[in-house]
N, C-alpha and C positions, 0 to 999 in steps of 0.2 A: 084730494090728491089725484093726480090723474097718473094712472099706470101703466098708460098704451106704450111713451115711448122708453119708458124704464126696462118693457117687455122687449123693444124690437132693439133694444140697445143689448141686451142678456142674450138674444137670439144671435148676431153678429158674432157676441163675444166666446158665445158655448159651440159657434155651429158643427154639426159633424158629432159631436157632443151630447147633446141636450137638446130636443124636441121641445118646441113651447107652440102651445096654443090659444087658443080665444075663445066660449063659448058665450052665447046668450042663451041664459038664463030661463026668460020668457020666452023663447023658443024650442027649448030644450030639457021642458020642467023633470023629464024621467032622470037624465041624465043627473039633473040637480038633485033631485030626490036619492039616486044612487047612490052619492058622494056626501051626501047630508050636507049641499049649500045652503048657508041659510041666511048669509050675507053675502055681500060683495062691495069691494073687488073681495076675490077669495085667491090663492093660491093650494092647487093641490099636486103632491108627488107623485109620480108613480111608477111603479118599477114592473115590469110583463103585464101589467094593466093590474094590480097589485097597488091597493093606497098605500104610501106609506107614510107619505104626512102633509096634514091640511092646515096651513096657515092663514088666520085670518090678518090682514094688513090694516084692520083701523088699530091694531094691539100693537103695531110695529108704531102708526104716524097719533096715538093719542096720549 
């Protein structure tokens, strides 16, 4: 499943709203590590940089 333009269609639709972003992973492993990615695509919440919740998306498309 490809989630880029699911993303940049949510971003249009939230703007002003809701901040979305993109990271790589293998660029970025602290970051992963912080957030406990351990798949991907992953989606994660967050509120004043505050998780509040981590969706994994192969649970939504399997």
């Amino acid at each position: 499943m490809i989630i880029g333009p699911v993303i940049e269609k949510l971003k249009i639709k939230f703007k002003g709203e809701i901040k979305f972003g993109k990271v790589n992973i293998d660029d970025n492993q602290e970051l992963a590590k912080k957030f406990k990615i351990l798949s991907i695509p992953n989606f994660i919440l967050l509120k004043k940089e505050n998780l509040k919740s981590n969706l994994l998306v192969n649970n939504f498309i399997n």
